[in-house]
C-alpha positions as CSV (number, residue, x, y, z in Angstrom):
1,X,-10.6,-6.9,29.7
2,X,-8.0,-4.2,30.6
3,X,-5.3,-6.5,30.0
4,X,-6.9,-7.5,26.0
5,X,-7.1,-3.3,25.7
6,X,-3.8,-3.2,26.8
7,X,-2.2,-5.8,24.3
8,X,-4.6,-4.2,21.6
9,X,-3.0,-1.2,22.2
10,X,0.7,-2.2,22.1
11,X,0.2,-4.3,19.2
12,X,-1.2,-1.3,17.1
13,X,2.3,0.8,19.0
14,X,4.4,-2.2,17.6
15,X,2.9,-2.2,14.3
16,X,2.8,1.7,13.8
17,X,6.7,1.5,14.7
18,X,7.5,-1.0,12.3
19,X,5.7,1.0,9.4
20,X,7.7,3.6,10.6
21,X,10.7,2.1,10.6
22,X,10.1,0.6,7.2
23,X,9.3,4.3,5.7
24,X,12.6,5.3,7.2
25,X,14.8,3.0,5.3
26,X,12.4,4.2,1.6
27,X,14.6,4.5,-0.8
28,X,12.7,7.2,-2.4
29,X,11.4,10.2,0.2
30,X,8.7,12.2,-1.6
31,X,9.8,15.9,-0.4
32,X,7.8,18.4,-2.6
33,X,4.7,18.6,-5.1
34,X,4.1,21.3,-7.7
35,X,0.5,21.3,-8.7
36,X,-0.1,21.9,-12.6
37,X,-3.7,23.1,-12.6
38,X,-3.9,24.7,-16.0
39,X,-2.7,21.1,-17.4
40,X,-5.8,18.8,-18.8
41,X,-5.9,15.0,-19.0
42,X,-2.8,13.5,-20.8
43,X,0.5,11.9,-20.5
44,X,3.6,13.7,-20.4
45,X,7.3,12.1,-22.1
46,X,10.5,12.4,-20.8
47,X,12.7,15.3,-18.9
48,X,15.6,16.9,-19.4
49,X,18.3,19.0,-17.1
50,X,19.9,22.2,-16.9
51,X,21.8,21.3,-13.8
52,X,23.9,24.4,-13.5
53,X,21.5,26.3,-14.5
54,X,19.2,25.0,-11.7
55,X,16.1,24.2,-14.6
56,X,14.5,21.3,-15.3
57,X,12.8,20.5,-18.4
58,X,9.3,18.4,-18.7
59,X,7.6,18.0,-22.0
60,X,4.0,17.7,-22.0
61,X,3.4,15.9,-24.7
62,X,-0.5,16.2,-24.7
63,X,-0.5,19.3,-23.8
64,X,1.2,20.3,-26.6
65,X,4.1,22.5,-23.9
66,X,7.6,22.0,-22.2
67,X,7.2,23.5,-19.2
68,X,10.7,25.0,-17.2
69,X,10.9,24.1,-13.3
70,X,13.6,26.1,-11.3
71,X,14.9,23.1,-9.4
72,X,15.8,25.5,-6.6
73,X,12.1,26.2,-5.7
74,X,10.4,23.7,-7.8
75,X,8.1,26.5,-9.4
76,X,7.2,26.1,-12.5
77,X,9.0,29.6,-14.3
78,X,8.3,29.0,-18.3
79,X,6.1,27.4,-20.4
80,X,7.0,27.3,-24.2
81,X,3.7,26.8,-26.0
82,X,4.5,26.5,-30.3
83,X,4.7,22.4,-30.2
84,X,2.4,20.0,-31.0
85,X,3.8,16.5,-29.5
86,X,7.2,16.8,-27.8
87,X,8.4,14.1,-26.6
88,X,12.5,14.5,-25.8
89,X,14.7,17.0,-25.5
90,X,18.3,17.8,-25.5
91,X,20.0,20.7,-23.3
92,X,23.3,22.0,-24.5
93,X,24.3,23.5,-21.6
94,X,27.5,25.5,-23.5
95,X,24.9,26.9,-26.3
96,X,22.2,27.5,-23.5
97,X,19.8,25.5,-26.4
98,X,17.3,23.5,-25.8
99,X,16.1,20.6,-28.8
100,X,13.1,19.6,-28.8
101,X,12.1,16.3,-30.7
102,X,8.4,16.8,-31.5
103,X,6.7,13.5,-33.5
104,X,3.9,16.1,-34.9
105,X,5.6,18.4,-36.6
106,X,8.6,15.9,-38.0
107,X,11.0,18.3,-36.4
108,X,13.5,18.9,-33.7
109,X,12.9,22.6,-32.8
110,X,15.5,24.4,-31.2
111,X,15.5,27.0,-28.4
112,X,17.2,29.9,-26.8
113,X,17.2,29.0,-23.0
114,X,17.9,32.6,-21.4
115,X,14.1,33.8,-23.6
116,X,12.7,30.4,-24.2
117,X,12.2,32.3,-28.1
118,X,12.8,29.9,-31.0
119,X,16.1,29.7,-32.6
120,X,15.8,27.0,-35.5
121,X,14.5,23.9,-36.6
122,X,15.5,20.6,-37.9
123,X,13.4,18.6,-40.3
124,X,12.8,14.6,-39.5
125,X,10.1,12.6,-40.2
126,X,7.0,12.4,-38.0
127,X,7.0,9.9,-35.1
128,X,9.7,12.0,-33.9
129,X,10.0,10.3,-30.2
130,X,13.1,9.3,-27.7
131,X,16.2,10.6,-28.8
132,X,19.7,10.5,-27.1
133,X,22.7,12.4,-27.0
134,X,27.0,11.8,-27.3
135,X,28.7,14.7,-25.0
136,X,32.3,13.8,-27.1
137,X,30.8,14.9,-30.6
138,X,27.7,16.7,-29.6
139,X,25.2,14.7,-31.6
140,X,21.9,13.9,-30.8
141,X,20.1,11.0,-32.0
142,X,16.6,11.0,-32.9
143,X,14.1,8.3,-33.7
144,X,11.5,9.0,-36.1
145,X,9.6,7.2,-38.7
146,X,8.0,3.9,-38.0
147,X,4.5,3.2,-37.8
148,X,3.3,6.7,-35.9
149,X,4.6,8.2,-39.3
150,X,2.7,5.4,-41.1
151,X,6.1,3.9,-42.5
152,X,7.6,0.6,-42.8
153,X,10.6,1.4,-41.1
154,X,12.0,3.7,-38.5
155,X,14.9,5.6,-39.0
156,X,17.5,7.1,-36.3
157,X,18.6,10.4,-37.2
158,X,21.7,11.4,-36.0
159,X,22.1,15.7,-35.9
160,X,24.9,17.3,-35.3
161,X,23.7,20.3,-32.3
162,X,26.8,22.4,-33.1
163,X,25.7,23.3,-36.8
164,X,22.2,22.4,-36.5
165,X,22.2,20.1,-39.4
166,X,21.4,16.3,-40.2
167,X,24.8,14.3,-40.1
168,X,23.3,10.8,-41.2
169,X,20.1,8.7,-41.4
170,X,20.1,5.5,-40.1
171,X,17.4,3.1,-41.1
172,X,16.2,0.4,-38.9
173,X,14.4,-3.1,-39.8
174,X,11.2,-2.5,-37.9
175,X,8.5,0.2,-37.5
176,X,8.8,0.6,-33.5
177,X,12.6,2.1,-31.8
178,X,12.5,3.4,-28.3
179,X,15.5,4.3,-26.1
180,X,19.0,4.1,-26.5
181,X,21.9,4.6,-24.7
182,X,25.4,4.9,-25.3
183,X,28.8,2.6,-24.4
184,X,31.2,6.0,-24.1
185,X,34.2,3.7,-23.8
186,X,33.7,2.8,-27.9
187,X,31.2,3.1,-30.7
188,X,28.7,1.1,-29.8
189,X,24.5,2.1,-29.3
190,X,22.2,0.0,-27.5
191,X,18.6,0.5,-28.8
192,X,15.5,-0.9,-28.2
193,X,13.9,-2.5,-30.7
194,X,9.9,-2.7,-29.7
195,X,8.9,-3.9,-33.0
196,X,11.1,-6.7,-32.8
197,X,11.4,-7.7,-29.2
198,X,14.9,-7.2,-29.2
199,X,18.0,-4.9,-27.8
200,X,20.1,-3.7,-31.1
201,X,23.3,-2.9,-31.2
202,X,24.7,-0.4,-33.4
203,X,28.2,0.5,-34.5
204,X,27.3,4.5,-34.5
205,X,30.1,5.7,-36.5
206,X,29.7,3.0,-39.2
207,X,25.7,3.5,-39.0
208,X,24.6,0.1,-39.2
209,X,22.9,-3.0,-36.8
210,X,26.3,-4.9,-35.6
211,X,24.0,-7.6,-33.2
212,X,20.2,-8.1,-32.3
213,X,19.3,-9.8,-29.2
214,X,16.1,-11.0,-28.8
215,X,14.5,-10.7,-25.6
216,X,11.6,-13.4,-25.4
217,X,10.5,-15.2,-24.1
218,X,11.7,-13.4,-20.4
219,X,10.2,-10.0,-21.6
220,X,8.3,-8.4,-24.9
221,X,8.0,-4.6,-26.3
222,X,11.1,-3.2,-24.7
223,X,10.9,0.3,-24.2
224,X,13.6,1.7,-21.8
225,X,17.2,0.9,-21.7
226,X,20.3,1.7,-18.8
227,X,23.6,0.7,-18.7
228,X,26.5,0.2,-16.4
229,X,29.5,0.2,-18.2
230,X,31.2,-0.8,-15.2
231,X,29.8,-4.4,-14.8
232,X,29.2,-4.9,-18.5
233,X,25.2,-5.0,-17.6
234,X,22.4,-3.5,-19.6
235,X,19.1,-2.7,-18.0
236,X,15.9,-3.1,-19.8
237,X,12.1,-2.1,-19.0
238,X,9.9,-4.3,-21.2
239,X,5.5,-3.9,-21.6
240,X,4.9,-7.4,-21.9
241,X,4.5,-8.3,-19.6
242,X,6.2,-5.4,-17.0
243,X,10.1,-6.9,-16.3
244,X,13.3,-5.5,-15.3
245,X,15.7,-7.6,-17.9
246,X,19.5,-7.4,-17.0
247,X,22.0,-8.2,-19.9
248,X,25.5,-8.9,-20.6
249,X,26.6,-5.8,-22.6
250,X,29.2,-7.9,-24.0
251,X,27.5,-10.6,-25.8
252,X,23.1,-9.8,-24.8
253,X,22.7,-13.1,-22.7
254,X,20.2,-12.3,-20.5
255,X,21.6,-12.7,-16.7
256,X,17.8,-12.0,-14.6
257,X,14.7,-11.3,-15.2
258,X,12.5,-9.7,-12.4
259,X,8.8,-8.9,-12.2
260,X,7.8,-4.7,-12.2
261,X,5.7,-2.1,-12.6
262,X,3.7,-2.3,-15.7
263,X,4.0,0.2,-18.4
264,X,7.2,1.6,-17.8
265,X,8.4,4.5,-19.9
266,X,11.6,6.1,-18.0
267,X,14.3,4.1,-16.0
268,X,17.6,5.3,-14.4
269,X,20.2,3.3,-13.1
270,X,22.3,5.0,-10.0
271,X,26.0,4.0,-10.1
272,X,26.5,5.3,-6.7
273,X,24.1,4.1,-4.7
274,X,23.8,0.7,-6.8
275,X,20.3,1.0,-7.6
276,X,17.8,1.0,-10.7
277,X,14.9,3.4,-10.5
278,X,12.0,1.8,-12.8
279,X,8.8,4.4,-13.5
280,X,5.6,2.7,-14.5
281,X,2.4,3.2,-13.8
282,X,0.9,3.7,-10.6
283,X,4.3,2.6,-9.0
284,X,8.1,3.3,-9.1
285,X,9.8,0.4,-8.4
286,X,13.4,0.5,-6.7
287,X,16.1,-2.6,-7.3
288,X,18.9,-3.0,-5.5
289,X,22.2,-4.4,-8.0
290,X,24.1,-6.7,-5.2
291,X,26.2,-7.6,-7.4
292,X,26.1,-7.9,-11.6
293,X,24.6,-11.2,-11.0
294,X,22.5,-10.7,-8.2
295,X,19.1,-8.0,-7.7
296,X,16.4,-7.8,-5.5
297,X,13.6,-5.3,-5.4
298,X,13.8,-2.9,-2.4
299,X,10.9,-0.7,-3.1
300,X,7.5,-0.1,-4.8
301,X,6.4,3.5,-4.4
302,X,3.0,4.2,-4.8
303,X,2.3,7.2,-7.5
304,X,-0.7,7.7,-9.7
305,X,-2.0,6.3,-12.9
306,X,0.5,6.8,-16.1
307,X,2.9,8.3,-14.2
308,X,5.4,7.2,-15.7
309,X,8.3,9.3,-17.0
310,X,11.1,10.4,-14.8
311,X,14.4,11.5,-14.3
312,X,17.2,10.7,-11.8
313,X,19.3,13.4,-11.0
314,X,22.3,12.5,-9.0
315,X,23.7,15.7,-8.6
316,X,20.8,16.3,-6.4
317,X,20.4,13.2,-5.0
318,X,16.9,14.0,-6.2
319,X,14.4,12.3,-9.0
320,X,11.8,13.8,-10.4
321,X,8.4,12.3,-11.3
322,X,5.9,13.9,-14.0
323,X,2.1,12.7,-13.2
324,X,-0.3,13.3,-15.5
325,X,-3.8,14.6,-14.8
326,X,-6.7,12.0,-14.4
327,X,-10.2,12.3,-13.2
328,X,-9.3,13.4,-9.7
329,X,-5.9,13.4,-9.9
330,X,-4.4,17.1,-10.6
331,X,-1.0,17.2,-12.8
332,X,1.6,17.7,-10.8
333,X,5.6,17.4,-10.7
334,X,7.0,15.5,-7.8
335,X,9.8,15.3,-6.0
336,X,12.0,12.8,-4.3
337,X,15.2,12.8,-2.5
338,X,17.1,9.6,-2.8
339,X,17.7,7.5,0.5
340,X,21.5,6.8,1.3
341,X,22.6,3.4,0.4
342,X,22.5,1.0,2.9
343,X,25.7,-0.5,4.3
């Protein structure tokens, strides 16, 4: 008997090492929570950065705010309250501006960052949602329209955030865009086309669709997009069912296809470490790129339900997580430090 309590006891030593061990090698440490009390149920969109400045920027969509972290302390410092539905942002860290893209209003609103007091506004349609931005001529690009504005098509809006005014409108042939991202070494735009299951390529100085690459049957309703212009690889986060898809940049074949966390909204790839940070809900799920060809899965971090909008922030070596509050669960902005890559 004292030699069965004995091998009891050193198997639950053995296996509370190995758990151990395994939580070492995370690739994702949470380090810090900020609890959101006065937040009530509903999801939040995506972040933006003021890395100099030491602020990060959440918008709570539901909640009609964009709250201001100092990433220092991770306090929450600022809330700006006159939105209805933002949903991205843009910081222009030279102006000290903040854009807001805010689907209820049909507007990107523009703020002074030293008094968070509005400075402007730029009509778009409503549907307003995911917009990105070119650091080499200062435009942002907006998508609006679509069906949340009850229109056949959606449009991207590209504004130029030096003047504050509307360069060019380009329209697209569906009701449902989502992210984009940008090949910096020409003119090309990768978007995600939900409404048509497919990854778009525009030529953005020309405006127009230059290739569609349809994504089924691997993935549907494509909703985040990454890219490393190194290896010629696009990463996409699809709905339907919940799939990291990995592309040739080049000509949209897709290379892999690997299961993930359903209902992914935010995704960030980490050119440094060689990993892909995917943000659904319930879970963030970590891949590992061994090379172009080759990915494995090295991590599924338990969150909470819809939380699923994130930002990597390499500068840091830190990503934040934005989780909504639900029944029980408080709203609260999380922290993470990034584990080293492994040799």
């Amino acid at each position: 008997m004292n030699w069965f309590r004995a091998m009891i006891v050193f198997m639950a030593a053995l296996i509370l090492s190995i758990t151990a061990s395994a939580q070492g090698k995370a690739p994702l440490q949470l380090s810090h929570s900020t609890p959101l009390p006065e937040l009530h149920d509903g999801d939040f969109d995506h972040f933006a950065v003021d890395v100099e400045g030491k602020r990060l920027f959440s918008a709570a969509e539901e909640n009609s705010k964009v709250l201001v972290f100092d990433l220092r302390t991770n306090k929450l410092i600022s809330t700006i309250n006159d939105l209805k539905a933002p949903h991205s942002m843009v910081y222009r860290a030279d102006l000290k501006k903040l854009f807001v893209a805010d689907g209820d209003l049909g507007e990107v609103k523009i703020y002074n960052t030293d008094n968070y007091v509005p400075a402007g506004s730029i009509k778009v349609r409503e549907g307003a949602d995911s917009s990105a931005f070119d650091p080499t001529t200062k435009y942002m690009y907006v998508v609006n329209g679509g069906k949340d504005a009850k229109l056949p098509n959606a449009y991207i809006t590209v504004i130029d955030t030096s003047t504050g005014k509307t360069v060019k409108d380009i329209k697209m042939d569906s009701d449902d865009v989502e992210a984009m991202t940008f090949d910096n070494s020409g003119p090309r735009l990768f978007a995600d086309v939900r409404g048509n299951h497919s990854v778009e390529v525009l030529d953005r100085e020309k405006g127009v669709v230059i290739a569609k690459w349809p994504l089924t049957p691997a993935g549907a309703k494509p909703v985040t997009i990454a890219f490393d212009r190194a290896n010629h690889r696009l990463f996409v986060g699809t709905r339907e069912p919940g799939q990291l898809l990995v592309l040739d940049s080049n000509s949209g074949k897709i290379i892999t296809s690997l299961p993930a966390a359903a209902m992914v909204d935010d995704m960030a790839f980490d050119s440094h470490r060689k990993r892909i940070y995917f943000a659904g809900t319930q879970f963030i799920d970590v891949f590992a790129q061994k090379d172009a060809h080759h990915y494995e899965q090295v991590g599924h971090i338990p969150t909470s339900f819809r939380a699923k909008t994130a930002i990597l922030v390499p500068e840091l070596n830190r990503l934040y997580l934005a989780v909504p509050h639900h029944e029980k669960q408080a709203a609260e902005l999380r922290v993470y430090d990034l584990a080293p890559r492994e040799k």
